[in-house]
N, C-alpha and C positions, 0 to 999 in steps of 0.2 A: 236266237241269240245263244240258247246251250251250243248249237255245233260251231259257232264261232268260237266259241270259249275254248269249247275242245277241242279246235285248231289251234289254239296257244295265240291268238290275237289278244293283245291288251285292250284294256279299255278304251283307248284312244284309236286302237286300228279298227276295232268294232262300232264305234260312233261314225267315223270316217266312212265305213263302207255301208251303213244302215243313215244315213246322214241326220243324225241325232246328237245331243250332247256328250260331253264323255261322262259328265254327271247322270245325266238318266241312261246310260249302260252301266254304268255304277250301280245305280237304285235296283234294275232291273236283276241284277247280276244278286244282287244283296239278297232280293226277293226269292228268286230261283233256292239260293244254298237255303234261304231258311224253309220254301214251302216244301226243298226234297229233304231238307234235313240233314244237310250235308256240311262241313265245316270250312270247305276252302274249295278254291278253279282244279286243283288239284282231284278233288271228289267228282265233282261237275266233270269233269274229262271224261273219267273213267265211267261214271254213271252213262252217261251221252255215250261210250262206247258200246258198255252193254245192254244199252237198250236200242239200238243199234241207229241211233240220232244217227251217227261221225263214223268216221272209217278211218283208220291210221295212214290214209292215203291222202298226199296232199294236193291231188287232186280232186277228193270227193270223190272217187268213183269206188264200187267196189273191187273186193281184191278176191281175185280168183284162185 
């Protein structure tokens, strides 16, 4: 669910594609900022970047 987030999917694109509510991608989402300590999807990105979750490629692939 982090590297969805930090492809800039809303909460509703990421329930859509994990076929779950948009409510519990909410919950889950809530869960993640507080267990990393993070304040916002904005944090979650960047984290999921450098930990090398996501790739600024939006295809997921890596960049060479």
């Amino acid at each position: 669910m982090l590297k969805l987030v930090a492809q800039g999917l809303s909460n509703q694109n990421i329930a859509d594609e994990l076929v779950v509510s948009e409510r519990t991608v909410g919950k889950h989402v809530g869960n993640i900022l507080e267990k990393l300590h993070l304040a916002n999807r904005t944090q979650a990105a960047l984290y999921a970047l450098r930990e090398g979750l996501s790739t600024l490629d939006p295809k997921g692939k890596e960049q060479k």
